[in-house]
N, C-alpha and C positions, 0 to 999 in steps of 0.2 A: 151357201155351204154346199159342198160337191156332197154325190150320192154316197161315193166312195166314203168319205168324213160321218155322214150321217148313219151310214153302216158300221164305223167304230164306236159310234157311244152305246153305252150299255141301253138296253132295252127296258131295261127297270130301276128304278130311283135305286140310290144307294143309302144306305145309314152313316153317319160320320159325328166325331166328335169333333165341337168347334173349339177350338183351341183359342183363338184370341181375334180381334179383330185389324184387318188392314186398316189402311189409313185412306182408306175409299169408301169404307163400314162396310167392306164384302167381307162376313166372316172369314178363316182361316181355318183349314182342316188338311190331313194327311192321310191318303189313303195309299198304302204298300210303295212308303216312302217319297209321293210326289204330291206335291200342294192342292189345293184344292181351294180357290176362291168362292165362296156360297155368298150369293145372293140372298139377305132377306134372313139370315143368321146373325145369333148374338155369339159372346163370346161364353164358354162353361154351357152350353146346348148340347143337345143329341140332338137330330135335325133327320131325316129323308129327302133326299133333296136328286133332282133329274139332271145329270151330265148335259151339258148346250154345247161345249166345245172342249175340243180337246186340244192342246198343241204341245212342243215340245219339252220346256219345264214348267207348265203350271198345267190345270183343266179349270173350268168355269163350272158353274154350275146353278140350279136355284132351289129356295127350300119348297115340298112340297105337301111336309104333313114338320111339324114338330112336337120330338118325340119326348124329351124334357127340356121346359119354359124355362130361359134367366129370369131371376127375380124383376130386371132390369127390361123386361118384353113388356109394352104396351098395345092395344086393339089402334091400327094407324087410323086417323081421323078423315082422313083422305079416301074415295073410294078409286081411286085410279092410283094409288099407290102400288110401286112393285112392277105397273106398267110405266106412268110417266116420268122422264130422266130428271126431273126437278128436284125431287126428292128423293134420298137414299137412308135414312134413319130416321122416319116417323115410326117405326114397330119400337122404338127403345126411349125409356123412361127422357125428358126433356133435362131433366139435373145430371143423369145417367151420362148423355149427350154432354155435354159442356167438361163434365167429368172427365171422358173419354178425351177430350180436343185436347186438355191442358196437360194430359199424359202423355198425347202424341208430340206434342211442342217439348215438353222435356224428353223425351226420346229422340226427338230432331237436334235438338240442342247438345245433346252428348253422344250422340252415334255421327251428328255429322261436322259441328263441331267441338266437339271435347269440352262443353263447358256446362256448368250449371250455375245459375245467378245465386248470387247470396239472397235474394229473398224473393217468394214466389206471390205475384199480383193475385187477389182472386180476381178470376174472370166476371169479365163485364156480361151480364145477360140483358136479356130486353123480352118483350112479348113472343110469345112462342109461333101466334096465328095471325095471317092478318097485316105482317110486317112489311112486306115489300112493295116500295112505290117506286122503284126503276126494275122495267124488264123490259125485255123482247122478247114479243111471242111470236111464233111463225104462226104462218095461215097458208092451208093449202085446197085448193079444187080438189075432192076425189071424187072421179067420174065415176066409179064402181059404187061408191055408199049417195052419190048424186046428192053428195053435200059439202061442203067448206066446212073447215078442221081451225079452229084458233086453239093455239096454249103452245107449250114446251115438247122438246121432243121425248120420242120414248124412248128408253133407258135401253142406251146401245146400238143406236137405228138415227137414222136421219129423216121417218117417218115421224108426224105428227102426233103427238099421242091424242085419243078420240077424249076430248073433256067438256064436263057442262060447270066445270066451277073449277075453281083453283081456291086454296084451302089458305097459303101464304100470301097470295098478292094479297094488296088492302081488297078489303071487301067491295069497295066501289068496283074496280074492275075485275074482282075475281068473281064477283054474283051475276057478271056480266056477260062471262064466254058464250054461252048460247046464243045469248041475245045479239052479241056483235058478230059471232059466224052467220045466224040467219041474215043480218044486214048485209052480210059480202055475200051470200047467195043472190042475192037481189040485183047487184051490182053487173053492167054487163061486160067489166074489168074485172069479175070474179078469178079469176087465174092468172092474171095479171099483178095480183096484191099476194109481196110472198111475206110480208112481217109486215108487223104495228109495232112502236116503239112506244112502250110506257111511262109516263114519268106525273110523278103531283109531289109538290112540297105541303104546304099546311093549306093548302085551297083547291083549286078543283084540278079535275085530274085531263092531262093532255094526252091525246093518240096521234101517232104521226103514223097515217099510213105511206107504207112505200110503195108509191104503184109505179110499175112502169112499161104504163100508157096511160097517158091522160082522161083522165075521167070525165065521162058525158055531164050534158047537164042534168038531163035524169039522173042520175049519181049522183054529182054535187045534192039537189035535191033532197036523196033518200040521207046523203048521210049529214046533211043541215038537221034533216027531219030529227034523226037518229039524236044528234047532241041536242036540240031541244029536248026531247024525251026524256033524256040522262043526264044532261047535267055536261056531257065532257064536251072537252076543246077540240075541236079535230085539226089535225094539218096535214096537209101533203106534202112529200118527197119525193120530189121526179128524178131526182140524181145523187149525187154527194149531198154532204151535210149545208153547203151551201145554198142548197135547191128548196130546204126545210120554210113551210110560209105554213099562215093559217088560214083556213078554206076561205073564211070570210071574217073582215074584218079586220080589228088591233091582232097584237101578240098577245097570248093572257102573260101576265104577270105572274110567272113561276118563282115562289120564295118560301124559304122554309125559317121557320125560327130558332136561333139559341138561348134563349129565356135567361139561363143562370149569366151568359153574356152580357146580354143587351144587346146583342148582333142580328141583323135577318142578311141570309144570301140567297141574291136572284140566282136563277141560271135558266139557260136555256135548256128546249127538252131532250137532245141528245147530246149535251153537257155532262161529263163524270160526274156525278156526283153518287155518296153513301146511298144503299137503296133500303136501308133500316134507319127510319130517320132518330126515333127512341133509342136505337143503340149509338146511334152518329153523338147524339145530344150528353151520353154517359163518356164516351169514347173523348169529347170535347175537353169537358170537365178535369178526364184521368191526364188529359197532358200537360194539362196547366198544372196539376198536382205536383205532373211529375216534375214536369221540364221546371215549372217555381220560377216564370220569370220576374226579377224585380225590375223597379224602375229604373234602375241605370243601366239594365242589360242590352246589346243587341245581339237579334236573336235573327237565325238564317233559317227560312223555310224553302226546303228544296221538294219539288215537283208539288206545288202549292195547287195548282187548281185553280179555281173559283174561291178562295180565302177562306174557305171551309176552318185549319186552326190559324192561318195568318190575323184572321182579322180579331178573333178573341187573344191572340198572344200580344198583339198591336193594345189592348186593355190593360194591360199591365204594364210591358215592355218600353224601355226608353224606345226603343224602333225594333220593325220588323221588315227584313227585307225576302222577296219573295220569290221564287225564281220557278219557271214551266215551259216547258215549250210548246205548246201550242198556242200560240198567237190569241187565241180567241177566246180564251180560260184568263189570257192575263186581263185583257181587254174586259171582260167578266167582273175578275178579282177586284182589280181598279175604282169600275164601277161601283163593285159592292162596298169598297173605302170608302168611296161618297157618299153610299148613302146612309150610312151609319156615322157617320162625320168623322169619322176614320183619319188624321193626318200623320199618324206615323208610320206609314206600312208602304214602303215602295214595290212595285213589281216589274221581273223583266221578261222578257222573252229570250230562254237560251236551249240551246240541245247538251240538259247537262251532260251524257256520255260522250260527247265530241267535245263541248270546252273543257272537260276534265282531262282527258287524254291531251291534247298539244295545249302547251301552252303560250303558246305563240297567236294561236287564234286567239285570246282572251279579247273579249268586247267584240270580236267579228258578227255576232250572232244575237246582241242584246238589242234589245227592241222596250224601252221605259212602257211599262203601262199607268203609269201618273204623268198629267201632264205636267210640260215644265222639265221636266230630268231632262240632263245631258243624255244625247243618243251615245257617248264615248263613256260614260260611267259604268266604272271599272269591276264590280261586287266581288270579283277574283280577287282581288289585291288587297283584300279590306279584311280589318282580326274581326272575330266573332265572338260570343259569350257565352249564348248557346245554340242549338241547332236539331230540327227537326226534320225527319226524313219521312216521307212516305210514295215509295216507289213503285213503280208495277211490279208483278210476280220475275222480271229479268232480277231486279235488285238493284242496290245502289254499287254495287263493288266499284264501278269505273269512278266515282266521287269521291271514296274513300279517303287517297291519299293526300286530294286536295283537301278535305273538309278535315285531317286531322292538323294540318300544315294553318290552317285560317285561327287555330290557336283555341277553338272550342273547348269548352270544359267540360262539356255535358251534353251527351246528345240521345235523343229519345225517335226507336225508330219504330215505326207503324209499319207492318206487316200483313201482303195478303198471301205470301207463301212461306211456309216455315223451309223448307229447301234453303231458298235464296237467305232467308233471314239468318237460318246458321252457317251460311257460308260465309258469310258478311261481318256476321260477329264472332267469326274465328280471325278473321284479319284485323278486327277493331282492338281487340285483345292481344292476340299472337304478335303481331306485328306494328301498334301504331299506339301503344301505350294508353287504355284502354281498360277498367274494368266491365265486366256484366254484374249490375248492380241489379235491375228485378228485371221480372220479364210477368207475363199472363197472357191467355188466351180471352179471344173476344168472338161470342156467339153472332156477329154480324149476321150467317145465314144457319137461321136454328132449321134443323129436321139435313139437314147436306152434310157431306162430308168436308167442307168447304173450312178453312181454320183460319182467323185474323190472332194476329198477336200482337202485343207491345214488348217495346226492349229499351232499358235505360242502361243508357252504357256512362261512366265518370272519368276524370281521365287523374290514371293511375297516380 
């Protein structure tokens, strides 16, 4: 920030009432008619809070004294809260939290598409601490503190926030940051290691660091030494995800369980997968609810994964066909049909927003991941019965008109941005005959401003 900038903000906190919360959990506040984003504010507060930026129509800012508590303000559990950008709502009550998500999804849902469901899901919750078995932490050399930095950045900054524990990750490697930065101190690739990649299903927990430069043997060594000690997997990544090996040895066997299923899914460690596995395991359950497949249905799972719901909807389901494009999720998914003895769930390899736009490409792009399929097997050309979506935060729009046309009755979409989700199901409705029958918000990442939702749309 220039001198000039630093000499506009006021020199002394200001007082403000917080009027309501954004959809980021920076409170909202007006002062002499321009917005005012506070940091670290509830909604109904008096707050004092330090101006940090000023710009043309909002100002930023953070709280510095709170002058009256929301009933809804809890003591954060975290003592690097407010610094670390992992978390942005551990000061506010955890029911409060969920509360807040499933207000912002119906205010998404009628601000951006005009609609509200006839009937509202209660939100899925899961463990409030403790929850998260896929991250990425950075790790950084700082030559100034003449130490290595693991965890998440600081809220706002592309600097490392300084942490001896993380409060969300599962406890195996949240109780662990100290211990794993003093290991890459050690290391004489200390600067060289810019992240570790997280990942444990229900057995032990794997680290991929990414070094790049090959680690001595001294190093292999220390960090052999290191997973003896602790219990975890280590691997190295010298490159893309291709480069992904284990220091020594097998691959561990990474799988998690769906119990009320009967399903277990492997995956590999920088594989998508839920990084709440208790809320993956409830989120499981609500679609089979919802979606209700019977035994004579076929049911189309689009941007499937690792068969995460394929392979539980394949339990009910006359068939489930499954469709991803990444090659190596199908290749995964497949797998995972095996080893659950799985025989009615096909999977392909496609780029659903490019098969859905022309369709002249249809089958150009599919890749069977069961053996045996015709590599010409057509999934475009086939009626459906019902149909599951769960897309990245772009959305499914480009699918839409194909998946209303394939004759679905019923489709249930899984959401990681309300944005996209209301755009999506203003065209499911508006334009493709379509109602929104429920929808709810799903605490995936509790204490974040971060919102999963479901949507059941029926066709009109």
């Amino acid at each position: 920030m220039s001198k000039k900038r630093n000499r506009s903000l006021p020199r002394e906190p200001i007082a403000v009432a917080i009027e309501s919360l954004a959809h980021d959990g920076r409170g909202v506040a007006r002062v002499e008619g321009k917005t005012v984003f506070v940091h670290g504010a509830l909604a109904g507060e008096r707050v004092r809070c330090r101006v940090t930026r000023r710009l043309r129509r909002h100002d930023e800012a953070v709280v510095t004294e709170v002058l009256e508590a929301s009933p809804q303000r809890v003591e954060p559990r975290c003592a690097h809260f407010g610094v670390c950008g992992g978390c942005a709502l551990q000061h506010m009550d955890p029911a409060a939290q969920i509360d807040n998500k499933q207000a912002i999804l119906a205010d998404v849902l009628q601000r951006l598409g005009g609609l509200t469901p006839a009937r509202w899901l209660a939100p899925l919750t899961g463990a409030h601490w403790g929850y998260r078995r896929k991250a990425r932490l950075g790790v950084r050399w700082v030559a100034k503190k003449g130490r290595v930095l693991v965890g998440f950045r600081e809220r706002g900054s592309s600097f490392i926030a300084d942490l001896d524990r993380c409060e969300v990750l599962a406890p195996a490697v949240g109780e662990q940051l100290e211990p794993l930065a003093r290991l890459i101190e050690g290391l004489s690739i200390r600067e060289r290691i810019p992240q570790i990649e997280v990942a444990q299903g229900d057995g032990p927990v794997v680290l991929v660091f990414r070094v790049l430069d090959p680690p001595t043997a001294g190093d292999c060594d220390q960090l052999l030494s290191f997973a003896a000690a602790t219990g975890f997997q280590v691997y190295l990544q010298e490159g893309g995800v291709e480069t992904v090996r284990p220091l020594l040895g097998q691959a561990t066997d990474l799988a998690y369980s769906l119990p009320q299923q009967e399903v277990t899914i492997g995956f590999e460690p920088t594989d998508f997968t839920q990084v709440n596995l208790q809320l993956n395991r409830k989120m499981v359950t609500q679609v089979l609810d919802l979606l209700d497949p019977q035994s004579d249905d076929s049911v189309l799972d689009l941007f499937c994964g690792v068969g995460n719901f394929t392979l539980p909807l394949a339990r009910r389901a006359r068939e489930v066909v499954g469709i991803e494009g990444d090659a190596g999720l199908v290749a995964r998914a497949a797998a995972n049909a095996a080893r659950n003895g799985i025989e009615n769930a096909t999977f392909y390899t496609a780029d659903l927003y490019a098969a859905a736009q022309a369709e002249q490409k249809a089958g150009a792009g599919d890749r069977p991941g069961a053996a045996g399929e015709s590599q010409q097997a057509d999934w475009r050309a086939r009626a459906f019965d019902k149909a599951l979506l769960d897309p990245p935060r772009s959305g499914a729009w480009e699918v839409l008109d194909w998946l209303a046309a394939s004759g679905v009755r019923r489709v249930l979409y899984v959401s990681c941005y309300p944005a996209t989700l209301a755009r999506d199901a203003a065209k499911l409705v508006g334009e493709l005959g379509f109602r929104l029958e429920a929808a709810g918000a799903m605490d995936m990442f509790p204490h974040t401003a971060h919102l999963e939702a479901m949507a059941l749309f029926e066709r009109a």
